[in-house]
C-alpha positions in Angstrom: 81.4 133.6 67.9 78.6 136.2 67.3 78.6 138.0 70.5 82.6 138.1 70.7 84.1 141.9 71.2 85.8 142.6 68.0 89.3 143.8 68.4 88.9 144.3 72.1 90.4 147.2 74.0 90.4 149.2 70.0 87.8 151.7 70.0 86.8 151.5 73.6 85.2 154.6 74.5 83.7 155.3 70.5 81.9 152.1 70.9 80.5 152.4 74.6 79.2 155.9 73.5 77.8 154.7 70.4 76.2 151.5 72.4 75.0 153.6 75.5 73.7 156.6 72.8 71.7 153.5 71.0 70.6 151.8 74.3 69.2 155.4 75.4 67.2 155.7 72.5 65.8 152.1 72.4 64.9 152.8 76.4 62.8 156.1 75.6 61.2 154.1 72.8 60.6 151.0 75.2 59.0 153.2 77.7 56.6 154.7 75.2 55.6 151.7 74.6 55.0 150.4 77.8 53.0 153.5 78.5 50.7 152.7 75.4 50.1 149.4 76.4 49.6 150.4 80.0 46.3 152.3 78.5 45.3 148.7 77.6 43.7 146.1 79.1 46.0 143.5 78.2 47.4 142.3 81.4 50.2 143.1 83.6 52.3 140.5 82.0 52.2 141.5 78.8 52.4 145.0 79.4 55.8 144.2 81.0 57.5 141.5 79.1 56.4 143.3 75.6 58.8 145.9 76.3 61.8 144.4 78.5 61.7 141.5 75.3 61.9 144.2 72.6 64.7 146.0 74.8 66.7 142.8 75.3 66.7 142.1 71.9 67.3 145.3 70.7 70.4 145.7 73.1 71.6 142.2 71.7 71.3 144.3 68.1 73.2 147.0 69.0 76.2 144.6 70.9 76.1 142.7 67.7 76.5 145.7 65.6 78.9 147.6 67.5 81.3 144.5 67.3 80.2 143.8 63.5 84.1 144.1 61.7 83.1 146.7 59.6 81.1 149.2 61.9 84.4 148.3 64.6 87.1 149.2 62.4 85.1 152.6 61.5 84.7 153.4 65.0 88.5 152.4 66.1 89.6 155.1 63.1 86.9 157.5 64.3 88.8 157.3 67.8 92.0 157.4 66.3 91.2 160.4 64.5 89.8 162.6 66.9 92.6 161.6 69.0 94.7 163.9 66.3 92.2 166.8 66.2 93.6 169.9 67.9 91.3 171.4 69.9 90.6 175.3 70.1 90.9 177.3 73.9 88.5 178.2 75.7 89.4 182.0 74.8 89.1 181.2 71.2 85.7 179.4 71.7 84.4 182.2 73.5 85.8 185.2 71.7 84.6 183.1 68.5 80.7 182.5 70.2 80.7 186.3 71.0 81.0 186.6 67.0 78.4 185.2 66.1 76.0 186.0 68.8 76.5 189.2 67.8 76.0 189.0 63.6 73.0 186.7 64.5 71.4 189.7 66.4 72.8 192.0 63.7 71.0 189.9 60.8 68.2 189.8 62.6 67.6 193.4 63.3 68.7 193.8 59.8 65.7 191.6 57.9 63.3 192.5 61.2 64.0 196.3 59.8 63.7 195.2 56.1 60.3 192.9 56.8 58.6 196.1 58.7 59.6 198.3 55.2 58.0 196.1 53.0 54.9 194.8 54.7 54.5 199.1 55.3 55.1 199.5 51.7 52.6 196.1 50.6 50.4 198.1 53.3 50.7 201.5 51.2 50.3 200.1 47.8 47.0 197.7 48.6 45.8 199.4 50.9 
């Protein structure tokens, strides 16, 4: 049973993230590919196949992993822990982002001041 669902209905939205995040990634990469090999003269067929293959077999990769017992039970406690998390509200989130937009812009006038003294003062003493 290699391509059974491990613990089925456990996890459920970790591991379709996880698999749809994975499957995204190995689409990009298989539509690279198909573009380099469209620059080629080596024939519709190939140019096709080469890439649905390596897509198919990389989506049977990722099913096979994301129902391998160990990388399961990880996800199903993942789930299961940020199930417990408590969340902050919105007011905190944006009273909190207001923070550090701020310092940021602070510390950067700060070191913008304290780069324009000392390239005025490297300035002064080589030149």
């Amino acid at each position: 049973m290699i391509f059974g669902i491990y613990k089925r209905g456990q996890g459920k939205y970790t591991r379709l993230c996880s698999a749809f995040g994975a499957a995204i990634v190995v689409a990009l990469g298989c539509l690279q590919l198909y573009k380099k090999l469209d620059a080629t003269d080596l024939g519709l067929w190939i140019e096709t196949m080469v890439p649905v293959g390596l897509f198919v077999g990389l989506a049977l990769l990722i099913f096979w992993l994301i129902n391998k017992p160990t990388t399961a039970d990880f996800l199903i406690a993942a789930e299961g822990e940020m199930k417990k998390v408590s969340w902050s509200s919105r007011q905190e989130i944006i009273v909190s982002t207001v923070v550090v937009v701020v310092v940021v812009i602070i510390m950067a006038g700060l070191l913008g001041f304290t780069d324009l003294i000392f390239a005025r003062l490297f300035m002064w003493l080589l030149g």
